[in-house]
N, C-alpha and C positions, 0 to 999 in steps of 0.2 A: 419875835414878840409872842407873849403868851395873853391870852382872855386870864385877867382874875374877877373880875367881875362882869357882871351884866345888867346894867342900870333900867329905868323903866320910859327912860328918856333924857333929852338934853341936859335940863335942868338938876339931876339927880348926877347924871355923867361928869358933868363940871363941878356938882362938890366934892365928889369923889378923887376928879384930879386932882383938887387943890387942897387936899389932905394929904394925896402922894407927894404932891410938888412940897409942900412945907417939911416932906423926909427926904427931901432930893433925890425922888424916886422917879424918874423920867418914866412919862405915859406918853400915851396916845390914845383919841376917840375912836372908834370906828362906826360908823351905820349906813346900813344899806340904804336908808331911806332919807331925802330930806329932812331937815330938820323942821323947814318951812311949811312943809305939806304935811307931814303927820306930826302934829304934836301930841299925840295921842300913843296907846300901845295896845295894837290888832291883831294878835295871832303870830306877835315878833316883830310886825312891824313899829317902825319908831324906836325898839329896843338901840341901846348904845352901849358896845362892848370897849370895857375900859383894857385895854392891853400894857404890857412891860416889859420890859429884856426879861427873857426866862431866865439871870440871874439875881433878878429882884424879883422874882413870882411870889418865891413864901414870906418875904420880909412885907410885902404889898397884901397879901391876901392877908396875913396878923393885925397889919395896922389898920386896914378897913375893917374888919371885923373885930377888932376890940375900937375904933373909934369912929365908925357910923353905925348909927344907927336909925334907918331910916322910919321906923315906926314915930321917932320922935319930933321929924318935921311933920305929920298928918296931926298928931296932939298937940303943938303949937298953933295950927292952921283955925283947929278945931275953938280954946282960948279966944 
């Protein structure tokens, strides 16, 4: 399994699967930290690295970067 991204938390981690999952791009979460105790992001902590079979790494890392973008959930927040 390869890191293609690094989310800023749970919430950000799990849209992020469910963009791979809709290209049947098998992930996984990983974080060091609970998710219950830091919902927050400290110095790394709380971070949540979105991983893939390193034979889906650059189809995964195209499709999150041509379809999130996460500037665009803070300007809805903002609305």
């Amino acid at each position: 399994m390869i890191e293609v991204y690094k989310a800023k938390g749970e919430l950000e981690a799990q849209i992020i699967k469910g963009v791979l999952d809709s290209y049947n791009i098998p992930c996984i979460l990983r974080s060091n930290a609970a998710s219950s105790v830091h919902s927050f992001v400290f110095d790394g902590m709380g971070e949540v690295r979105v991983m893939v079979p390193e034979s889906f790494a650059e189809e995964a890392a195209t499709i999150i970067n041509s379809e999130y973008q996460p500037d665009s959930l803070s300007q809805q927040e903002e609305e």
